[in-house]
C-alpha positions as a LaTeX table, in Angstrom:
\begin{tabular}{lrrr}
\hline
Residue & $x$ (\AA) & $y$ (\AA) & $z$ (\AA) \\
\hline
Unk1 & 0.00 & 0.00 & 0.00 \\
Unk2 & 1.14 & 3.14 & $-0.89$ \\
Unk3 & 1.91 & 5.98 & 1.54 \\
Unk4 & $-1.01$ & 8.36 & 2.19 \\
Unk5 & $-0.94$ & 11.96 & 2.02 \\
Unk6 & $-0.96$ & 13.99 & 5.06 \\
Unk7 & $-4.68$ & 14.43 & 5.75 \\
Unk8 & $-7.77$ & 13.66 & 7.77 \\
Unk9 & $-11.49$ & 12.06 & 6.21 \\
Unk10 & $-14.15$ & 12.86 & 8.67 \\
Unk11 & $-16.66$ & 10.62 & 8.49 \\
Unk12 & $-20.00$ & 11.91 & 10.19 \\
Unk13 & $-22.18$ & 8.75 & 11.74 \\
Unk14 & $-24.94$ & 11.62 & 13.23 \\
Unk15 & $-25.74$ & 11.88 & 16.65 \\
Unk16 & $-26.12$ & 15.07 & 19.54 \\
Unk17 & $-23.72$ & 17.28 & 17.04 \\
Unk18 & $-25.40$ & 16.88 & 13.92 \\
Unk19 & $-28.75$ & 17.72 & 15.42 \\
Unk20 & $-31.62$ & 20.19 & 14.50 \\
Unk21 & $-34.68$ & 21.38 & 15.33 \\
Unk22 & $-37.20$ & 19.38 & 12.77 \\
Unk23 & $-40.97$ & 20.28 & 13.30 \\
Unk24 & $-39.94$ & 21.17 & 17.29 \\
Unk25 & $-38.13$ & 18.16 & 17.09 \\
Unk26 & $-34.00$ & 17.21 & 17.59 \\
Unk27 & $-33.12$ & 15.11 & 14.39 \\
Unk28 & $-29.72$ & 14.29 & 13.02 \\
Unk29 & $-29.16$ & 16.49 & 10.24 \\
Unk30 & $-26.19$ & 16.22 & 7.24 \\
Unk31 & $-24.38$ & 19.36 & 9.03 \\
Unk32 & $-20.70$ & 17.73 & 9.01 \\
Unk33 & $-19.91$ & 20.20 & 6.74 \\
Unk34 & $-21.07$ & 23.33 & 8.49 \\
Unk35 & $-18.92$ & 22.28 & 11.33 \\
Unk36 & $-16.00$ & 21.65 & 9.50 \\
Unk37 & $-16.15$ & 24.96 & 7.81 \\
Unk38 & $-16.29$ & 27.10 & 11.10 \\
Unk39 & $-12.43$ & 25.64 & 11.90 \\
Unk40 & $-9.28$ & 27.60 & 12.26 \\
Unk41 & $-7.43$ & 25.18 & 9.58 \\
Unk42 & $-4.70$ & 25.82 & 7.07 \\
Unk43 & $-5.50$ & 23.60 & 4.12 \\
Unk44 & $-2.46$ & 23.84 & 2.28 \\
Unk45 & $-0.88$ & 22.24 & 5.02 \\
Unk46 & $-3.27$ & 19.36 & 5.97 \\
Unk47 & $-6.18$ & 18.28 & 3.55 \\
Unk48 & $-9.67$ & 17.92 & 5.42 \\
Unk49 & $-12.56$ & 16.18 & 3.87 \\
Unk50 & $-15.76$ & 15.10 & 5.14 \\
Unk51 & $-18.28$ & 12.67 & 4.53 \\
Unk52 & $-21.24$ & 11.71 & 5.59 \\
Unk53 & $-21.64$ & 7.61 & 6.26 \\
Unk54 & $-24.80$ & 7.62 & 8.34 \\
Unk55 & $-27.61$ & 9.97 & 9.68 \\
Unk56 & $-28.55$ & 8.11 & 13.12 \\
Unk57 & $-29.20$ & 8.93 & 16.38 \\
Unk58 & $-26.29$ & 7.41 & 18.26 \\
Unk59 & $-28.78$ & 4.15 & 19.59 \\
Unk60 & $-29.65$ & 3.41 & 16.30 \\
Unk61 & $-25.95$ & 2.19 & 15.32 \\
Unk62 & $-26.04$ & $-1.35$ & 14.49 \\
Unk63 & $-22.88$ & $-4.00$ & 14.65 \\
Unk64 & $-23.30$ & $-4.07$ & 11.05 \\
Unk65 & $-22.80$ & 0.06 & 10.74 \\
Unk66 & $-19.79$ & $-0.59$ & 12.98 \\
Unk67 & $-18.28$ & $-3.05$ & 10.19 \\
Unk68 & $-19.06$ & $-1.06$ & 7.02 \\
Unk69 & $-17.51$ & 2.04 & 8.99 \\
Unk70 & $-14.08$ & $-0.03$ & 9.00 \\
Unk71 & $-14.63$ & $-1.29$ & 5.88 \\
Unk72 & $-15.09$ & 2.19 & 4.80 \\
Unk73 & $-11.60$ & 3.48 & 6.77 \\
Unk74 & $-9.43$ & 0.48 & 5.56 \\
Unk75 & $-10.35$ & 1.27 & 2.12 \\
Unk76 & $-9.74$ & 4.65 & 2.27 \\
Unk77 & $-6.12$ & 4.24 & 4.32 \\
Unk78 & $-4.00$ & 4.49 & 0.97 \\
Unk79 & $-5.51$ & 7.79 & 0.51 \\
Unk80 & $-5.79$ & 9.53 & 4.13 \\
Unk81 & $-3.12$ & 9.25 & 7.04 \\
Unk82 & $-5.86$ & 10.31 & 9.66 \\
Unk83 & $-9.88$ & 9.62 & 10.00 \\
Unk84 & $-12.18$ & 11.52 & 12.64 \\
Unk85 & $-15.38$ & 9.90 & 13.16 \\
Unk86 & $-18.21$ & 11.62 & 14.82 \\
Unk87 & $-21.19$ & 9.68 & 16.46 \\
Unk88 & $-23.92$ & 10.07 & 18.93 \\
Unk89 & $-21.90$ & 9.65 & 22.71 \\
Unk90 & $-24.36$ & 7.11 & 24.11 \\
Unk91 & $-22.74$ & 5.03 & 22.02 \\
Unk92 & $-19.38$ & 6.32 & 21.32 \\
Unk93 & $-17.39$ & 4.21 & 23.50 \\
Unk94 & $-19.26$ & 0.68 & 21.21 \\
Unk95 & $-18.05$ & 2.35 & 18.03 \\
Unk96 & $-14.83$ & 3.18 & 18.85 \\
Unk97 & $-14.05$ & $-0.19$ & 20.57 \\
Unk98 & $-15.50$ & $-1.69$ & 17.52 \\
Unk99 & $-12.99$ & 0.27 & 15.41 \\
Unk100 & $-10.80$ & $-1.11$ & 17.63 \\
Unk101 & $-11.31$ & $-4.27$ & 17.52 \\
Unk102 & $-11.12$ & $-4.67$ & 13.61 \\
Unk103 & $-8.58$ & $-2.11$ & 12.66 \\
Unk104 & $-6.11$ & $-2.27$ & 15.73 \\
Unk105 & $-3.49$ & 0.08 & 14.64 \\
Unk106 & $-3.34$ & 0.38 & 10.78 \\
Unk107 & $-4.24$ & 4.43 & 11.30 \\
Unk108 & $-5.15$ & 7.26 & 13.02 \\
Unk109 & $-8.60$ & 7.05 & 14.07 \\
Unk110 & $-9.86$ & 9.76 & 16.07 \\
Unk111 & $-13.88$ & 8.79 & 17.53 \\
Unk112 & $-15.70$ & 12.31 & 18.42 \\
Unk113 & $-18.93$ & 14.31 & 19.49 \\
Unk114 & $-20.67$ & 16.37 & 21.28 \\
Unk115 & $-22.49$ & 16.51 & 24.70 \\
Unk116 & $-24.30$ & 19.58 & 23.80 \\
Unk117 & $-26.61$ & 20.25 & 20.20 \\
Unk118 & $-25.83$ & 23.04 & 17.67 \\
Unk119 & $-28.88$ & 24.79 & 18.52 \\
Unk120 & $-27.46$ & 25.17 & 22.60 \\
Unk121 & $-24.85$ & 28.14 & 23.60 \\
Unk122 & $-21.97$ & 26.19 & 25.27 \\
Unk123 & $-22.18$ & 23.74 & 21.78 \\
Unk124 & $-18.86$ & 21.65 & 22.57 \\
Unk125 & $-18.94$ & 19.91 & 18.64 \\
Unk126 & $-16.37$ & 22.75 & 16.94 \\
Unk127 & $-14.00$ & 21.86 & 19.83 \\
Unk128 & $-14.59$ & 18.48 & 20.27 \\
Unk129 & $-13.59$ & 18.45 & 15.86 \\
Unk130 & $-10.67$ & 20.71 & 16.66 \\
Unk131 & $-9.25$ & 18.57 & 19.04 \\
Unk132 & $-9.81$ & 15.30 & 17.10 \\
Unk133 & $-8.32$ & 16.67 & 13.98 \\
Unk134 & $-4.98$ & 18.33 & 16.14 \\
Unk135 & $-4.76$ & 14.55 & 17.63 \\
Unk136 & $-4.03$ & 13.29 & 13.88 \\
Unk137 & $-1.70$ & 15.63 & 13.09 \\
Unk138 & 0.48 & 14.28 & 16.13 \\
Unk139 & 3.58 & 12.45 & 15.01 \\
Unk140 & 3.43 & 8.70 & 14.18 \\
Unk141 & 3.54 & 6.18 & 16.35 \\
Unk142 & 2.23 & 8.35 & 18.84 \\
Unk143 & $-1.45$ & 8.52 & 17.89 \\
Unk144 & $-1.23$ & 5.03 & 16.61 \\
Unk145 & $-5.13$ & 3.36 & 17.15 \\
Unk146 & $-8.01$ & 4.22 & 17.99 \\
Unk147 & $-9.06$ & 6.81 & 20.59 \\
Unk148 & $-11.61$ & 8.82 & 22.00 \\
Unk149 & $-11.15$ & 12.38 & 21.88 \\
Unk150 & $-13.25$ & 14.62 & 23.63 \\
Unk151 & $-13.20$ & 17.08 & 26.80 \\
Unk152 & $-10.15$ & 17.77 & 26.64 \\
Unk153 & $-8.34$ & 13.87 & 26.77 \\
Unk154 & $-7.65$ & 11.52 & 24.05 \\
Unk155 & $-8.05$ & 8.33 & 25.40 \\
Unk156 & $-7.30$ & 4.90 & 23.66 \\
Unk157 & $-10.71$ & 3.26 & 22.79 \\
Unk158 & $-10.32$ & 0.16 & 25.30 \\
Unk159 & $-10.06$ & 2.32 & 27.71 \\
Unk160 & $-12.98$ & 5.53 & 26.90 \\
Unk161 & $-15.89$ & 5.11 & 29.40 \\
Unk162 & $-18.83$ & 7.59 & 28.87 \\
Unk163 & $-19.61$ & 8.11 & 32.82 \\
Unk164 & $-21.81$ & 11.49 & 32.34 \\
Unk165 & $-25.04$ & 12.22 & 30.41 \\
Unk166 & $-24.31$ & 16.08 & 31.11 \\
Unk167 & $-20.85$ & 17.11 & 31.63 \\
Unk168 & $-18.49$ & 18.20 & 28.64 \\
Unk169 & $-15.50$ & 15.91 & 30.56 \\
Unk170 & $-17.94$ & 12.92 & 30.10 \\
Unk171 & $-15.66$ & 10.42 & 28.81 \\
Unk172 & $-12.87$ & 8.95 & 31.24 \\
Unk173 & $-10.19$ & 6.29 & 31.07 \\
Unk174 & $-11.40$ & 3.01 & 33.48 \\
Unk175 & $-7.24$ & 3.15 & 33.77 \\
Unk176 & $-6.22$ & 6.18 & 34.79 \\
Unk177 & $-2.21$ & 5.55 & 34.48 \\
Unk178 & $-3.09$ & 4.78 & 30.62 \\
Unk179 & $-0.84$ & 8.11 & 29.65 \\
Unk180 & 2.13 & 6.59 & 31.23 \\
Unk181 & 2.46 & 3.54 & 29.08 \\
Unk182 & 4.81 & 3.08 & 26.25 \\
Unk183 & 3.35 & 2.70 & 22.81 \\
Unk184 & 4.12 & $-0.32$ & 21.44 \\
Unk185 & 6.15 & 0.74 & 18.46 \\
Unk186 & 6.34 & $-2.69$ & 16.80 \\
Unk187 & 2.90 & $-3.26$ & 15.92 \\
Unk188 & 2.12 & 0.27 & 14.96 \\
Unk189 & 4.75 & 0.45 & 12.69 \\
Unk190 & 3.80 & $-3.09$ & 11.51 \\
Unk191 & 0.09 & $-1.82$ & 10.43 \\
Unk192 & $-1.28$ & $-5.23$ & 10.04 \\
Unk193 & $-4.96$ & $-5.42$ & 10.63 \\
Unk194 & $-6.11$ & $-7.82$ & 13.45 \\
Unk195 & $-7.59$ & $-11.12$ & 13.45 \\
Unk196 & $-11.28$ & $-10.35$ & 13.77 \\
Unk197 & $-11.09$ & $-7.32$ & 10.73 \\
Unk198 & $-8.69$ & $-9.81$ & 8.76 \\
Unk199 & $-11.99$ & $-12.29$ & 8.89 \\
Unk200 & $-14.64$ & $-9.71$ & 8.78 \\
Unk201 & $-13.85$ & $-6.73$ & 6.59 \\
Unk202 & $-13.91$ & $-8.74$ & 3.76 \\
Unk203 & $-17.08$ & $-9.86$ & 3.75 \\
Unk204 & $-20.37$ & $-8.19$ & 2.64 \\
Unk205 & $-22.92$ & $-10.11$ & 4.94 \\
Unk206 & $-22.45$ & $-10.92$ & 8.43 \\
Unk207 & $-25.13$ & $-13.48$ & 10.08 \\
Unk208 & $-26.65$ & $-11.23$ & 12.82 \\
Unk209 & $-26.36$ & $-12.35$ & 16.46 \\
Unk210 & $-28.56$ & $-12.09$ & 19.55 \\
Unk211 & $-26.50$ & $-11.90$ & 22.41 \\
Unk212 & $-28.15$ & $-10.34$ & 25.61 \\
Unk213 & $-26.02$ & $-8.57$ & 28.51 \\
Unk214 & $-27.82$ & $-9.47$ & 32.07 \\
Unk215 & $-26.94$ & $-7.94$ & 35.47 \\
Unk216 & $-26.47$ & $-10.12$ & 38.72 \\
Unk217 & $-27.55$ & $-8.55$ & 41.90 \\
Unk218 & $-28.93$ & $-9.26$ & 45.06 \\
Unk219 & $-31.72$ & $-11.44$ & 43.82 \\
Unk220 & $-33.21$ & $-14.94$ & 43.24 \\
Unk221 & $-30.96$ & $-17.25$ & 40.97 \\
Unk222 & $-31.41$ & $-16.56$ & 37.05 \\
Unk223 & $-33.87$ & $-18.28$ & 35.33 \\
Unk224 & $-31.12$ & $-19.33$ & 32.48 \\
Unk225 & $-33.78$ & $-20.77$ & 30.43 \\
Unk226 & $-35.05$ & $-18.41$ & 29.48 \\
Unk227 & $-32.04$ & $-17.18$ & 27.09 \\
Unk228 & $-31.42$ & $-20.65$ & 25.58 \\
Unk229 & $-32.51$ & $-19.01$ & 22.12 \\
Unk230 & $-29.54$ & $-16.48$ & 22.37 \\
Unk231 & $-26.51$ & $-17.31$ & 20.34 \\
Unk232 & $-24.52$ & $-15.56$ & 23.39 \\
Unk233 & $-24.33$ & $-13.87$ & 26.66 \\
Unk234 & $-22.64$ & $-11.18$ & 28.67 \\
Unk235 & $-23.35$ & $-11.50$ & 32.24 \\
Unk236 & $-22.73$ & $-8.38$ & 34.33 \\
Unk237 & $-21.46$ & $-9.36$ & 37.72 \\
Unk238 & $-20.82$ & $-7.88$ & 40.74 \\
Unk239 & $-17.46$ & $-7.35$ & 41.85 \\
Unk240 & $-14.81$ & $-9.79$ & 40.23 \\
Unk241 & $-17.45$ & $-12.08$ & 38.74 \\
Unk242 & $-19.50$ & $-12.85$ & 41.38 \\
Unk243 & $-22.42$ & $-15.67$ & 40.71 \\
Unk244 & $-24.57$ & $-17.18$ & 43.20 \\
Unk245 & $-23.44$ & $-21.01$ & 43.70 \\
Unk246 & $-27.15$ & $-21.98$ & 42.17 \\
Unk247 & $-26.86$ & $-19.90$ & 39.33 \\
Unk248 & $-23.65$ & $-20.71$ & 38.54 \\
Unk249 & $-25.35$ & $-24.39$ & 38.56 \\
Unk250 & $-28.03$ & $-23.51$ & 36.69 \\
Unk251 & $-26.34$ & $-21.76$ & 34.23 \\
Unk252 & $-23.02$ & $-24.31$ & 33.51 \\
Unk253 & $-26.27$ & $-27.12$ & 32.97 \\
Unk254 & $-27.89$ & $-25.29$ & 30.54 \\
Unk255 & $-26.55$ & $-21.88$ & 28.56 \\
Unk256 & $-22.59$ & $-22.96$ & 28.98 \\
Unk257 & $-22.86$ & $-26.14$ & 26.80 \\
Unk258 & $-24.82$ & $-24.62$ & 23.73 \\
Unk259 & $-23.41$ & $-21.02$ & 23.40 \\
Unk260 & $-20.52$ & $-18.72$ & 24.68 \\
Unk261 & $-21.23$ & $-17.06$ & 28.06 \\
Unk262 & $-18.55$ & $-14.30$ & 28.76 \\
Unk263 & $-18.30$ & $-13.30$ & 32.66 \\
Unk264 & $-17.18$ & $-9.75$ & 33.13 \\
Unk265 & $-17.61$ & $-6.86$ & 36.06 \\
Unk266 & $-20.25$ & $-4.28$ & 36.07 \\
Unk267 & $-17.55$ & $-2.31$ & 38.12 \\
Unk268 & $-16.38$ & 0.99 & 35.88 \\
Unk269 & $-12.72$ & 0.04 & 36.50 \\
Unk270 & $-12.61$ & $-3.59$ & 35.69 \\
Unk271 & $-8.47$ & $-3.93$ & 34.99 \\
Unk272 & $-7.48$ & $-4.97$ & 38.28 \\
Unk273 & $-6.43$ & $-8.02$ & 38.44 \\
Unk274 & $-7.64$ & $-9.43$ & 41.72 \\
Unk275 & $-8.03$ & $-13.32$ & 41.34 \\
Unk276 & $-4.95$ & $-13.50$ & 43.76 \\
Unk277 & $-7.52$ & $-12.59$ & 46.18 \\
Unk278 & $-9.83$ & $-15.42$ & 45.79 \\
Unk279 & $-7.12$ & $-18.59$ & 44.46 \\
Unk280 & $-8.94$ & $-21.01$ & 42.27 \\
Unk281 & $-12.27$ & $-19.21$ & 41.62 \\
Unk282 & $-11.63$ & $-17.79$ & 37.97 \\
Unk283 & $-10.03$ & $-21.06$ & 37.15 \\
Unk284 & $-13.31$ & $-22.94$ & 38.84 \\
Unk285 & $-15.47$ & $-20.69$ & 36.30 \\
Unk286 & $-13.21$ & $-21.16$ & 33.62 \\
Unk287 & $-13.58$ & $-25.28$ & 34.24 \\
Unk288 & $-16.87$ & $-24.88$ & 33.89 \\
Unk289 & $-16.77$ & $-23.29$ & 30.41 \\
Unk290 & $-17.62$ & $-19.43$ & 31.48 \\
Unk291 & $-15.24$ & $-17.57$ & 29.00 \\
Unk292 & $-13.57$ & $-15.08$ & 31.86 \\
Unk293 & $-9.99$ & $-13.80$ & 31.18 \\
Unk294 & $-10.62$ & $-13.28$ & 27.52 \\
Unk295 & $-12.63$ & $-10.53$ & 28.76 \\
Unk296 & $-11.23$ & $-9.18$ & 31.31 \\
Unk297 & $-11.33$ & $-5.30$ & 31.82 \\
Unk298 & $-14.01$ & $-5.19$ & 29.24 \\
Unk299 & $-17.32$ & $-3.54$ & 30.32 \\
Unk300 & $-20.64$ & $-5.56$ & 29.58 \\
Unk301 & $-21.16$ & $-3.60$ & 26.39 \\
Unk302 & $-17.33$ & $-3.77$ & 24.44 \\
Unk303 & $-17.47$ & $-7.64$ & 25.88 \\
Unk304 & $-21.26$ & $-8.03$ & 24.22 \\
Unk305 & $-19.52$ & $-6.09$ & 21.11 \\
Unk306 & $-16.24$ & $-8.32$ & 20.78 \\
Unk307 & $-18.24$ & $-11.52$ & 21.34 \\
Unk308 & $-20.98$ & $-10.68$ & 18.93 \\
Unk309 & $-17.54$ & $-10.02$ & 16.31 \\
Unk310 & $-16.10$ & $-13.65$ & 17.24 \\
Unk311 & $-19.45$ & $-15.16$ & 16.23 \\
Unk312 & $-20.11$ & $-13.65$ & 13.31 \\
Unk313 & $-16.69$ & $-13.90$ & 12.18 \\
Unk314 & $-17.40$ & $-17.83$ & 13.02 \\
Unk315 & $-20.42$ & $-17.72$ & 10.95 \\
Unk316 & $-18.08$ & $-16.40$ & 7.85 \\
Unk317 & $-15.05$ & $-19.54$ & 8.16 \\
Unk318 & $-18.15$ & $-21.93$ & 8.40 \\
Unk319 & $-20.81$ & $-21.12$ & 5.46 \\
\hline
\end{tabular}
């Protein structure tokens, strides 16, 4: 592949910065543009273009919009050095993970928004564009990947938690010595796209999966049967993947032995590593055919998002 021009495609997906006011009320609108224009940018120095890929409020994003979007990027990668994506923040944190997951580090992929509409007085979207478009001018490897850039942080997409529905800082690392790590110069300069996008991007049809994320709290043991048409499941735990001893039971009888059941914390910071506390209870889970460490530090939604990628990327080696 040859080597892109300096540059930056923004690619709009909709969402609280493309709104307007439609017949009294807030719709996504095709305003990428708009924004763009109101920028402080020299041109002849870095080439901006946008695009608009989608028109959706940010719950309307599908898996399959999440694919197409890095089908759309990887394409476009001989052309652009840099992309800036701009969704809907409610789910912000799926879409960049999901660029994540199937693109890795073969760019610069910058995932933006806004937490307040055009139409508002402290709109945050011009900034929120600014900073997402300085972040891909940085020097290579050093904005390698995906991250989330907004409030002021860029923040690799593994990491981005949206932990506000109001404040402009909404988005926050679940790691918070994440700017202290080394960047791992050997697969960014390597540019190889991962596993899951190697089998995925590809295709053109994906067989759609139902996979259902379900808390655990202080209540009666879960009636497991009543998911055995899923073709997956997250389960939300308390703590370090706490189960009740009869739902752990009930569940290793019936869901563990006909689909994938991924165990992960409902906790916001779910890196810690504290099975050293309890000796022999992941590995007792993971006996029992609970997929644990695999997910580890993922939050019930990226660990629905990667397993939903795993099966469908299943369905692909198989038809």
């Amino acid at each position: 592949m040859r080597a892109p021009q300096p540059g930056t495609l923004i690619l709009a997906l909709g969402g609280t910065i493309s709104l307007s006011i439609v017949d009294g009320t807030a719709t996504p609108t095709e305003n990428i543009d708009n924004i763009a224009a109101t920028l402080d940018h020299d041109s002849s120095k870095w080439k901006v273009v946008t695009r608009t890929f989608a028109n959706k409020n940010s719950s309307a994003i599908t898996i399959e919009d999440i694919i197409r979007l890095c089908q759309t990027i990887n394409d476009a990668r001989s052309e652009y050095s840099s992309f800036v994506v701009t969704t809907g923040t409610d789910t912000l944190e799926e879409v960049a993970f999901g660029l994540d997951l199937l693109l890795g580090k073969v760019t610069t992929i910058a995932v933006t928004g806004a937490m307040r509409p055009p139409y508002a007085s402290d709109f945050d979207g011009p900034a929120s564009l600014h900073a997402a478009i300085e972040h891909c001018q940085k020097p290579w490897p050093e904005n390698a990947g995906v991250f989330v850039v907004m409030g002021g942080s860029a923040i690799p997409a593994h990491l981005a938690h949206k932990r506000s529905t109001s404040r402009l800082d909404a988005f926050v690392s679940t790691k918070v010595e994440f700017e202290t790590e080394e960047f791992d110069l050997t697969a960014s300069k390597d540019r190889a796209l991962p596993l899951l996008g190697e089998k995925l991007l590809p295709s053109q049809s994906w067989k759609a999966v139902d996979i259902p994320i379900v808390g655990l709290s202080v209540s009666p043991a879960l009636n497991a049967k009543r998911y055995a048409d899923a073709d997956g499941l997250v389960i939300a735990c308390p703590g370090a993947c706490s189960m009740a001893p009869e739902t752990r039971l009930e569940m290793s009888k019936t869901l563990v032995p006909v689909m994938p059941v991924a165990l992960v914390s409902r906790c916001e910071d779910g890196h810690a590593d504290v099975s050293a506390h309890y000796p022999g209870y992941i590995e007792e889970l993971e006996s029992l055919g609970f997929k644990v460490r695999e997910f580890h530090g993922l939050r019930p939604e990226k660990a629905r998002l990667k397993l939903a990628f795993e099966l469908m990327s299943q369905s692909i080696e198989t038809s």
